[in-house]
C-alpha positions in Angstrom: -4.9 -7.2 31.8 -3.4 -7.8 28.3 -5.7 -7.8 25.4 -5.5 -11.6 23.4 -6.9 -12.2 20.4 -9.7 -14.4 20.3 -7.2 -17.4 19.0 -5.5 -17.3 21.6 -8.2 -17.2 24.1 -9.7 -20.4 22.3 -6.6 -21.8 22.3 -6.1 -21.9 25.9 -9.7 -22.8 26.8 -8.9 -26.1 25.8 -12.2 -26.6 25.1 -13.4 -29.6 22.6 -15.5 -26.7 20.8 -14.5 -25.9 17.4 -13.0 -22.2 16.9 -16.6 -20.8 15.0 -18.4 -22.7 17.6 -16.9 -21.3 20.6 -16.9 -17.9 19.2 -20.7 -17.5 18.9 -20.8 -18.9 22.3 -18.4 -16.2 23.6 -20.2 -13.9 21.6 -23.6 -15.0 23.2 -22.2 -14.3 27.0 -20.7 -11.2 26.2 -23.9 -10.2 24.4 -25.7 -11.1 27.9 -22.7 -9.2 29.9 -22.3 -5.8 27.6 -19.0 -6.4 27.7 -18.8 -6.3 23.3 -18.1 -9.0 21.0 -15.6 -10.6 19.1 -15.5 -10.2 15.2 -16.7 -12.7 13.7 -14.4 -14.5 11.2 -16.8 -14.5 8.2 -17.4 -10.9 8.2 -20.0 -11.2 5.8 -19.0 -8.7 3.6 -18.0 -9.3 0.1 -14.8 -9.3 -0.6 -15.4 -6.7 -3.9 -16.4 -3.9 -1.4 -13.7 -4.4 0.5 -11.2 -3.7 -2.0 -13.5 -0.9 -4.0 -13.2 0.8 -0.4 -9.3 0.2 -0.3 -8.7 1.5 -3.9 -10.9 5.2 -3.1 -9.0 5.6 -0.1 -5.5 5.1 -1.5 -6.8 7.1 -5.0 -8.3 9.9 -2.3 -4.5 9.5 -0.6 -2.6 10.0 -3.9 -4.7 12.4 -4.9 -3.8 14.4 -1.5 0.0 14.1 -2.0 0.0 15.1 -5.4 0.9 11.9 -7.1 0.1 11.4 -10.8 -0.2 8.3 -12.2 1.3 7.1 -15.9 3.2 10.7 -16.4 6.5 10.2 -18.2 8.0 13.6 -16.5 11.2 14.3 -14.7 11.4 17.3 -12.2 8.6 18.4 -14.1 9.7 18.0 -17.3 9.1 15.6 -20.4 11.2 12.7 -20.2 12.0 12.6 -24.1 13.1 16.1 -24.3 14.8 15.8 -21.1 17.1 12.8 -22.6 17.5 14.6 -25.9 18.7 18.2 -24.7 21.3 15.8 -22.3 22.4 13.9 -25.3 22.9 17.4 -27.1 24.6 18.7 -24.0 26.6 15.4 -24.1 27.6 15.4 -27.7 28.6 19.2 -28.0 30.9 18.9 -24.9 32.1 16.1 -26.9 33.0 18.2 -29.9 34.4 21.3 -27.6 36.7 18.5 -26.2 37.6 16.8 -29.4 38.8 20.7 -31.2 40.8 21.6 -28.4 42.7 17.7 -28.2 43.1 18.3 -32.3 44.3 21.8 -32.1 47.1 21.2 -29.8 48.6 18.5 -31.9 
């Protein structure tokens, strides 16, 4: 047997019951059966601890890969000096290319 949500099982009830109200009523026969319930839709549960728990799991997960929040580093290193030894790099090739072009003129 295929496992249907609980919308879908209201919906095809057809029954004049509204969805909360046929819900508890499952709820109550399945209570009587042992057969489990269905969640309710109001959990209950505010909606702050929800997302507390959400953000120390996916801190404990970045923490576990080794991801580091606000660091300005590329392959490990500063980004400034990074961009400033490449502009050096960049601007001496530059001149090596500039003295030969003049020389051979």
């Amino acid at each position: 047997m295929e496992n249907k949500s609980a919308n879908k099982l209201w919906k095809e009830s057809k029954t004049t019951l509204s969805f909360k109200e046929w819900i508890e009523r499952e709820n109550k026969k399945k209570t009587e059966n042992q057969e489990g319930n269905f969640l309710p839709f109001n959990s209950g549960v505010p909606a702050n601890v929800i997302k507390d728990s959400l953000d120390a799991a996916k801190q404990e997960v970045q923490a576990l890969g080794g991801y580091k929040s606000q660091t300005k580093t590329v392959f490990g290193l500063n980004q400034g000096v990074l961009v400033i030894s490449g502009l050096l790099i960049v601007g001496a090739l530059g001149y090596v290319a500039y003295t030969k072009l003049k020389n051979k003129k």
